[in-house]
TIRO-912311 format. One record per residue: x, y, z of N, C-alpha, C in turn; residue in one letter. Coordinates in steps of 0.2 Angstrom, whole numbers, plus 5000, padded with zeros to 4 digits. Last residue first. Example, Ala and Ser with C-alpha at 12.3 -4.5 7.8 and 13.67 -1.06 7.14 Angstrom:
// TIRO-912311
506449895035506849955036506450005039S506649725039506249785039506649845039A
***
This chain:
// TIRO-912311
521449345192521249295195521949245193X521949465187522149465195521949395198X521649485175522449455176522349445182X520549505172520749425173521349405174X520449655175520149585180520249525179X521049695167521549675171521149645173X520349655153521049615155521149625161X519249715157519049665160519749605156X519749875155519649825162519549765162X519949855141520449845147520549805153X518749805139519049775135519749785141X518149965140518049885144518249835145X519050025133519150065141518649995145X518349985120519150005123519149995130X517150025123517349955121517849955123X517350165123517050155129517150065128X517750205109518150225114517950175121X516650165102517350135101517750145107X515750255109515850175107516350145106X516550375101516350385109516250285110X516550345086517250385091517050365099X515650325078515750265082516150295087X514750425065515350435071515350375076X514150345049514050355057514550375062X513650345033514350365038513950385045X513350305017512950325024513550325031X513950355003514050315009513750345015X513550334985513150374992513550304997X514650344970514550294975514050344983X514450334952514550364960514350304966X514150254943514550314941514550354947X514350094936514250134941514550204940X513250064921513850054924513650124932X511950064916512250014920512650034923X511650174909511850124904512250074909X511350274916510750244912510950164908X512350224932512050274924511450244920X511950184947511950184940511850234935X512750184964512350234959512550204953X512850084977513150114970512650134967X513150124995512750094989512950114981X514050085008513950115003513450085000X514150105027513750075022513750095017X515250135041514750145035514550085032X515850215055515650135053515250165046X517450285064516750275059516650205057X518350375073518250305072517450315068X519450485072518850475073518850395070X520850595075520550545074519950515075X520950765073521050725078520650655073X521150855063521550835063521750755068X520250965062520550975065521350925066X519550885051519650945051520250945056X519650705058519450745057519950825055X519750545049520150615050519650665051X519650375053519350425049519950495052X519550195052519750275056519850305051X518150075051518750115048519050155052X516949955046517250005052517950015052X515649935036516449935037516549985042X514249835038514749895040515349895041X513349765022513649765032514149825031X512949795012512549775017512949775025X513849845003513049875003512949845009X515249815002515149845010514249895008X515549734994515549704997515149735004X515249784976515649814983515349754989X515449824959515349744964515749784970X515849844948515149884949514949814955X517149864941516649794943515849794945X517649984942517849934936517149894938X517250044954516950064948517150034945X517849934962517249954963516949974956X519149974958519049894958518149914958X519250084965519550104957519150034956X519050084978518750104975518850104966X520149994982519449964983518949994977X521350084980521350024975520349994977X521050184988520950204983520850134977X520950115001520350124999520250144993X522450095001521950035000521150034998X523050225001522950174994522450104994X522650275013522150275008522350235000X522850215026522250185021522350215018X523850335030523950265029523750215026X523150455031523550455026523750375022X521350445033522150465036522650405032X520050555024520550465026521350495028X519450665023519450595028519750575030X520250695011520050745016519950705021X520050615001521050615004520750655013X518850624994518950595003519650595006X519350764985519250694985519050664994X518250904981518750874985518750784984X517050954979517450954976518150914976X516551014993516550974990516651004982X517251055005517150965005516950964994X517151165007517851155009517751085004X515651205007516451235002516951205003X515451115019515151105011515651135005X516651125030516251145026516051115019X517250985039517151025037516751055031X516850915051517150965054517151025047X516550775052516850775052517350845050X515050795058515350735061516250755057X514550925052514550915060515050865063X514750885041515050955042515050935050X513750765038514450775035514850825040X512450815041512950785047513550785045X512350905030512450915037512850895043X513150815019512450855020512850875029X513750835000514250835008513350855014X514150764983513450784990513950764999X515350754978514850804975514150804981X516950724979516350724985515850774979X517850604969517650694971517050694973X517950494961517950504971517950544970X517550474949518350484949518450484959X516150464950516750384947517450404950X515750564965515850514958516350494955X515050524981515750544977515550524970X514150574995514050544988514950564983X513650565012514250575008513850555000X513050595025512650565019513350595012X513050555042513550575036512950545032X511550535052512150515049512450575043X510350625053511050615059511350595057X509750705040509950655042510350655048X509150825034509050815042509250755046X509450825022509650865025509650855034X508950705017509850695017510050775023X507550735017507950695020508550695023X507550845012507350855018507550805023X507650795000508350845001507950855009X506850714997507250665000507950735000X505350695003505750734999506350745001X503650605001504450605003504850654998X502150635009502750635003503350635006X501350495015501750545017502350545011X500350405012500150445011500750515011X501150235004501150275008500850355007X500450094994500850144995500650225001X500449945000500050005000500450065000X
***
């Protein structure tokens, strides 16, 4: 039954609490939405146009670059349905911990020509898994 409530999906992306990233074939961000800016610090003007080099800390990024080149070749990603958990860069510089999901965008003629990734801040989680993980080494050192 199709539903009575319009949908209008720049209301959407706009009022999202996750990151709503979009890049095309080449990885240059063309959609940067709200929570983009919030979670990871920087402007719409800053972001887009820009590749993700802007995110990704130094060390990942051939590996994401080769994922993403293999991606557009094959138009086959592994991370539609589950979440990849990655570190991330913030503006400032400090490291952030993220989880996402992408989807691939088609051209009219199939092939893929961008990719949307839904992107969550993990940073505070992560951190508090950490700080358990601890203590429950030292509690089983003392036994």
């Amino acid at each position: 039954m199709p539903s009575s409530v319009p949908v209008d999906l720049n209301q959407l992306v706009e009022g999202a609490g996750d990151s709503i990233i979009v890049c095309d074939a080449q990885g240059d961000i063309v959609l940067w939405n709200p929570a983009s800016e919030r979670i990871f610090g920087f402007t719409p003007a800053e972001a887009l146009g820009k590749n993700l080099d802007l995110i990704i800390p130094e060390r990942q990024r051939q590996r994401h670059w080769d994922g993403y080149a293999k991606t557009m070749e094959t138009g086959v990603t592994r991370y539609g349905t589950s979440l990849l958990k990655v570190p991330a860069l913030h503006k400032d510089g400090h490291s952030l911990s993220i989880a996402f999901s992408v989807s691939l965008l088609l051209a009219d003629d199939g092939t893929v020509n961008g990719i949307v990734a839904i992107v969550r801040d993990e940073s505070a989680r992560f951190q508090e898994d950490r700080k358990l993980r601890a203590r429950l080494a030292e509690l089983e050192s003392k036994n």
